[in-house]
N, C-alpha and C positions, 0 to 999 in steps of 0.2 A: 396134425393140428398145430397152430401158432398159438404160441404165446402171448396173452397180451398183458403190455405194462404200459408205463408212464415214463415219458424222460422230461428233464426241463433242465436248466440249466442261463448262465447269461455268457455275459464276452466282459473280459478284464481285462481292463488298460493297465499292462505292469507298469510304465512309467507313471503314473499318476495313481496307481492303486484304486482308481476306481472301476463300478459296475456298471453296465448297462442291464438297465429294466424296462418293465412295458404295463402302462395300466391303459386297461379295454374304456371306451368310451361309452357308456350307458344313458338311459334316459333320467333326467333329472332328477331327483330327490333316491337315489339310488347309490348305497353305498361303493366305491370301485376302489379295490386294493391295486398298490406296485407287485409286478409280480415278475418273476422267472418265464422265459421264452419255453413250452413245454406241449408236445402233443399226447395222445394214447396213442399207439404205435403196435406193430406183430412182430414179434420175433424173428424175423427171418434173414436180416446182417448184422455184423456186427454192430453193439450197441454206439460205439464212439459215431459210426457213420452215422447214424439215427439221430444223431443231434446233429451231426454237421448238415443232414436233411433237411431239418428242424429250423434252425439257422438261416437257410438261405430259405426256407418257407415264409419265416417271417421278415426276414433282413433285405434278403437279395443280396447276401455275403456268403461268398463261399471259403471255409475255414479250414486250412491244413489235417488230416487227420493226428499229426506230430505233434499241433496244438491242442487240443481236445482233450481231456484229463477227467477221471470218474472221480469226482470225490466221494460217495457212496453210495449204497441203494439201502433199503429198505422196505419193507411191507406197508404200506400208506393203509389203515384202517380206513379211511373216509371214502376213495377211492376202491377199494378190495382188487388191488392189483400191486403188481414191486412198483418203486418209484425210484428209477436212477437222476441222479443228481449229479450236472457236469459244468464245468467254465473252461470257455476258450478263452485262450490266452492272446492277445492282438498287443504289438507291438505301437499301432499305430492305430489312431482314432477313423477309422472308415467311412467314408460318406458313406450314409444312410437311408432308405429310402423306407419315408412312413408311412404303413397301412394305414386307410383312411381311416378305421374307426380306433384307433391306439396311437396316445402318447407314450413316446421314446425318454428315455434321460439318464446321464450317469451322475452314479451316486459314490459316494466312499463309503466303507463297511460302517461306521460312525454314523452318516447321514439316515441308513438307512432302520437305524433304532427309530429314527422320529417319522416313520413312514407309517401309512398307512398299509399293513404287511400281514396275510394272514397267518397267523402264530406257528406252523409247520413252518410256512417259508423262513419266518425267523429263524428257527431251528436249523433250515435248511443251509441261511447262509453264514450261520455263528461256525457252524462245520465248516461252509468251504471255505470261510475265511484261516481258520487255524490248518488246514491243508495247504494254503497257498502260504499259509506264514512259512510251514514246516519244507515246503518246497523251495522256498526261495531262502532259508538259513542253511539249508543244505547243498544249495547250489553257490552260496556265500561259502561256506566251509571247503566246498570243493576249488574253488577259487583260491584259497587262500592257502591251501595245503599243496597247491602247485607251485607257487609262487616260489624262488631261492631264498 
């Protein structure tokens, strides 16, 4: 028997530190939040690959596995399954190609307080944000303790 959960996750532009999100197109007088790229998924590869899946399901980008980083999972109450939580990391802003019924756009972690975001995914992304801070002072430290 498979396992089922949840992944979602976005793609972050290090040099410019921002996100890419996706809010679904609905019919009018209907609330639509930004949100994290995410399907329910079976257990049966590895998790990283399940978002790289994920990724070129909705992007039609396909995303190094070396890029791909868990910043964590958790029990999702709302949902009643785990919910892993990842950002790829892109060097470089990739053409894109938009699903007809979803707006694309990047955001800075800042920007994305005044979004329309439902309050998990806030949560979701106050975390990967101080993961990718602690990732990138520590890749700063490693830099710097090389150095003569």
């Amino acid at each position: 028997m498979h396992k089922v959960f949840y992944a979602s996750g976005f793609l972050y532009h290090s040099p410019t530190q921002q996100i890419l999100l996706h809010q679904q197109r609905q019919a009018k007088n209907t609330s639509t939040f930004w949100q994290m790229f995410g399907e329910v998924r079976y257990k049966e590869e590895p998790i990283e690959a399940v978002f790289q899946e994920i990724l070129y399901t909705f992007l039609k980008v396909k995303i190094p596995l070396k890029d791909i980083y868990l910043v964590y999972d958790y029990f999702h109450s709302t949902l009643h399954k785990t919910h892993y939580v990842f950002f790829a990391k892109v060097t470089e802003m990739p053409r894109l190609r938009l699903l007809q019924k979803d707006t694309i756009s990047w955001f800075t972690f800042k920007q994305t307080l005044k979004l329309s975001v439902p309050e998990q995914t806030k949560q979701d992304l106050v975390v990967a944000q101080r993961v990718i801070n602690a990732i990138d002072r520590e890749v700063a430290l490693s830099i710097a303790t090389q150095q003569p």
